[in-house]
N, C-alpha and C positions, 0 to 999 in steps of 0.2 A: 468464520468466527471460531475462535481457541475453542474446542471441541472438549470436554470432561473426560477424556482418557486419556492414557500418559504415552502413547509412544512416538506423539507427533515433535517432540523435541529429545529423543536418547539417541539420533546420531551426532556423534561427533567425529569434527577430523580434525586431529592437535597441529596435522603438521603443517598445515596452515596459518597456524599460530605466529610464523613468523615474520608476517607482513610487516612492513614498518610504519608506524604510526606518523612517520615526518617531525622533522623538526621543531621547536618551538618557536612561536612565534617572536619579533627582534622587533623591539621598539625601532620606530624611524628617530634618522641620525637628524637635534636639535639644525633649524636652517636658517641660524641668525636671524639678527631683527629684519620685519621688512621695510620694505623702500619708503612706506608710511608711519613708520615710527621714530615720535620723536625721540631726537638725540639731544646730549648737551644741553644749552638754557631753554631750548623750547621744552626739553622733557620736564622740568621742572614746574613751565607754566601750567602744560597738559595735566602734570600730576594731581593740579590744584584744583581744574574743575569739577565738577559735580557728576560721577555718574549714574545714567539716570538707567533701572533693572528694568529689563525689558524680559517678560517672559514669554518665552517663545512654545508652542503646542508640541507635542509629539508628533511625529510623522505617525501619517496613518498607514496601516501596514497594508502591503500589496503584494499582489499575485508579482513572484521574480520568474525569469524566464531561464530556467539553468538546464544542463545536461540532466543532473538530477533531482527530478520535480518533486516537492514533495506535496505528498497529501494525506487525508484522514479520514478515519471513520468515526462516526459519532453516535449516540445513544437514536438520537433524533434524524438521524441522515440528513438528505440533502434540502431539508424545508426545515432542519432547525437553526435558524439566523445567529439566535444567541448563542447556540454550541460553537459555532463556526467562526462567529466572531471571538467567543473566549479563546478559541484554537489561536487565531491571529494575532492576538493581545499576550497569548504566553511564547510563540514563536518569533515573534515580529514581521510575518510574513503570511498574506494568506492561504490559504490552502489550493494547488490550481490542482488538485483530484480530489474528488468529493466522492467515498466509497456509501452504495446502498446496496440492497437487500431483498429483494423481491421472490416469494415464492409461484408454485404454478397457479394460483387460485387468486393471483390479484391480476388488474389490468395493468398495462405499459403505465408508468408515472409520468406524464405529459407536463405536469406543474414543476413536481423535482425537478424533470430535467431542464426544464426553464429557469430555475430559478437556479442551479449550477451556471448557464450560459452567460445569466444573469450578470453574477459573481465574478466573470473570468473563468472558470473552472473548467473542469472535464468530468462527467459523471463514468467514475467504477462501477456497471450495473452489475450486481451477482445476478444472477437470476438459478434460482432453485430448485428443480424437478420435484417437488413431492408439496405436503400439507406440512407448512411449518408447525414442528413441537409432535409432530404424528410419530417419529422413532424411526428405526429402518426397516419397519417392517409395513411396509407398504405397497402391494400388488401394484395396484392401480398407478403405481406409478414406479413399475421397473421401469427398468431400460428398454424390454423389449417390448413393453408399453408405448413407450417413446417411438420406439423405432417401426414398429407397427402401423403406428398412425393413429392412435386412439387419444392424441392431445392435440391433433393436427389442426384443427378449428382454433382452438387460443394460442397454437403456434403461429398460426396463419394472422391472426387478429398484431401479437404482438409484433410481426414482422411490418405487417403495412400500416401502422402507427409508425416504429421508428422511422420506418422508408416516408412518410407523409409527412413527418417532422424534420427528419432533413439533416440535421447538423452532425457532429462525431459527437459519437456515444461508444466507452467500450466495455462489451458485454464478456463478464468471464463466467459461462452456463456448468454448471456442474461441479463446483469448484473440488478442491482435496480429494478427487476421485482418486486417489491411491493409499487413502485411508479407507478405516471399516468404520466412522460413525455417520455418515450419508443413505439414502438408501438407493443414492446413483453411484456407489461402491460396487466392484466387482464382488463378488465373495458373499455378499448377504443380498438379501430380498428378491431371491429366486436369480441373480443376473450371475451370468457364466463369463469366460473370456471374448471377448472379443465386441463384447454388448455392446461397452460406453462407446467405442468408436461408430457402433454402428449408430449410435442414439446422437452423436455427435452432427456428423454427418447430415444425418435426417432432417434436424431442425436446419443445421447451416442452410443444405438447399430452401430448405422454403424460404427461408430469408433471402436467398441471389433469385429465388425466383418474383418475390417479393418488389428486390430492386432496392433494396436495403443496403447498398453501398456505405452506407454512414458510419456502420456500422462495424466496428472492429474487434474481432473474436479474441479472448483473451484466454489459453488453456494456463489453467492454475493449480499444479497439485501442491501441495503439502511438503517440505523439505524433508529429501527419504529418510528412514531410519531403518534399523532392525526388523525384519517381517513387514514391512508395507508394501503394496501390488509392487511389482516393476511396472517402470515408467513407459518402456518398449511397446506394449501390449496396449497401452491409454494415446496414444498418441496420435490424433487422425490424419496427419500430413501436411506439410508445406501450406496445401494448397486450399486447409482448411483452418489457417491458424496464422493471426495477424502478430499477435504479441505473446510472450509464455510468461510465467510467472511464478511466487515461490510465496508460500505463506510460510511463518516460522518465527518460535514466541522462545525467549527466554525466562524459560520459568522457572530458574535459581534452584533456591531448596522451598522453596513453596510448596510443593505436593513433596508426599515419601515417596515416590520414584524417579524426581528431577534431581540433574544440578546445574549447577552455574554455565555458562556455555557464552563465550567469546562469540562476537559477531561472527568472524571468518571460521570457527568451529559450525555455527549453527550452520551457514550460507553457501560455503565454498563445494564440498560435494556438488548440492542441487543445481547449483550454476553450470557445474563441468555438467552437468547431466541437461540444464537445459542447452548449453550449447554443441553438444553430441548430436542432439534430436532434432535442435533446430537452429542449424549453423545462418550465423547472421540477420535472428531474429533478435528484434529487441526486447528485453528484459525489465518486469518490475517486481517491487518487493510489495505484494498487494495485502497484504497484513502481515505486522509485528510490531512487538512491542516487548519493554522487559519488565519485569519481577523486580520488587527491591529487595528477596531476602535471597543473601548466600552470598552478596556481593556489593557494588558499587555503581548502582543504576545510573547514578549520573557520567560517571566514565565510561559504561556499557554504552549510553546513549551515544558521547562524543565518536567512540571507536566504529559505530555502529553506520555514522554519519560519513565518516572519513575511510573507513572501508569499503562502504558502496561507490563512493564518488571515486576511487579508480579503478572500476570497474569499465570501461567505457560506456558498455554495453547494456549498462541497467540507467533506464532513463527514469525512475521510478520507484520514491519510498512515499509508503501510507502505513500510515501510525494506526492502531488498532485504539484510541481514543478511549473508553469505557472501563469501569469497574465489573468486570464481569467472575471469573471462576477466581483470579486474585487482582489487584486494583493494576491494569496494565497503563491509567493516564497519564499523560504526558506530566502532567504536576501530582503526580501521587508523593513525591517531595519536591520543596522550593528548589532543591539541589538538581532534581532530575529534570527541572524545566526549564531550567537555568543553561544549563550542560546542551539541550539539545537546540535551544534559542542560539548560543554560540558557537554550536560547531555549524548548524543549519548556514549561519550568516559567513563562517568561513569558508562554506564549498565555493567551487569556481563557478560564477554566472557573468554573461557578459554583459 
């Protein structure tokens, strides 16, 4: 979630800037009348009968199956229907990632995740090391907490739930660890270098020990800026990391220390950086979303859609849905929900 300090969005890299947005779209060339219309005196009969208005319903919106999926997070997560169907109704297309939110002190969501399955979907589970709303200053749940073994009991619960349930789930545990407002952050709540990896680690094994195959690890820092951990140091290997990921919010001039920031400004660094670290892993965009002031949210959105789709390698955008530190939803204007309903429909799906 878009964290209340400013340095998660001040890198920028302009020279990216010069992607090309493609072509405009070209009306298809008129294809004559067809073989069923009348011509000459029959046209004249046809012209005279009665037509009778047939109204026909809206397609109902569905999960599409494209390179790049998209999905959302919602105030209510994955058991609020009606967020998720508003989501569908302003996209025209369901949501097939359904982003939630779990801290250390709740049990595995067995319902959520059903009711995702339910859907079509795929559930984004955060899962949170600490007491949500507690700050980062919380012992009881460093890292070397973690990695100690002193959570190993509800680690151990939540592994043999998902492994008992069975289906894909992917879990991204500790997210924006290369920020300072977590308190699974290197640098505050007593944790040193080297921690998060080991705290990483730790749970993964209980999980293979578990048998939690289902299950697929998602590392997800925060798009680098100025002074944020190095990502070198966060990173537990290959062979502990199914998917990487990239959160990263355009927050305009909304706060006094933002500005405006281009998709391929915000994105483009942390991509070269996730695929330095982890060559030919797959790639999502597991929160963002833009600001309307300093710019033109609804063209942010279209550029936003049409830069990740040729990326190959990012299978994965989830919209950060909610009014939270400034109104990041999809309809914070008709224009901005407009903009992302028709670039969404123009990415390539087959």
């Amino acid at each position: 979630m878009p964290a209340p300090v400013p340095p998660r969005a001040l890198f920028s890299l302009t020279a990216a800037a010069a992607v090309v947005l493609g072509p405009a779209a070209v009306p298809a060339a008129h294809a004559g009348p067809s073989a069923h219309t009348p011509t000459g005196p029959a046209a004249l009969t046809a012209a005279k009968k009665p037509v009778r208005s047939v109204a026909v319903a809206p397609a109902e919106p569905q999960v599409r199956t494209c390179p790049l999926r998209f999905g959302v997070g919602t105030a209510g997560g994955p058991g609020a229907s009606a967020e998720l169907s508003e989501v569908a109704a302003l996209t025209g297309e369901k949501p097939s990632i359904v982003l939630s939110y779990k801290d250390f002190h709740q049990p595995a969501p067995y319902w959520e995740l059903e009711q995702t399955r339910a859907s079509g979907a795929t559930t984004l589970l955060t899962w949170e090391p600490w007491v949500w709303g507690g700050g980062t200053d919380q012992p009881a749940h460093s890292l070397d907490a973690i990695a100690s073994g002193a959570h190993d009991a509800h680690i151990t619960d939540w592994a043999t739930r998902l492994a008992d349930w069975g289906s894909p789930v992917m879990l991204r545990f500790g997210h924006e660890m290369n920020g300072n407002w977590y308190p699974w952050s290197e640098g505050v709540n007593g944790n040193g270098a080297g921690d998060y990896v080991a705290a990483w680690r730790h749970v993964h094994d209980i999980f293979t020990a578990a048998g939690a195959d289902n299950v697929r690890w998602v590392w997800n820092p925060n798009v680098p800026y100025y002074g944020s951990t190095p990502l070198d140091g966060l990173y537990p290997g290959a062979g502990y990391v199914d998917v990487v990921a990239l959160d990263g919010y355009n927050w305009g001039t909304s706060q006094t220390w933002s500005s405006w920031q281009q998709p391929w400004d915000l994105f483009a660094h942390g991509l070269s950086e996730m695929r330095r670290l982890a060559p030919g892993k797959e790639i999502i965009v597991a929160e963002t979303a833009g600001a309307e002031a300093g710019g033109s949210k609804a063209e942010w959105n279209a550029h936003l859609v049409h830069y990740l789709a040729q990326q190959p390698d990012v299978t994965g955008l989830v919209w950060f849905h909610l009014d939270k530190e400034v109104d990041w939803r999809i309809d914070s204007s008709t224009a901005s929900a407009q903009s992302l309903a028709a670039e969404l429909a123009k990415r390539p799906c087959p």
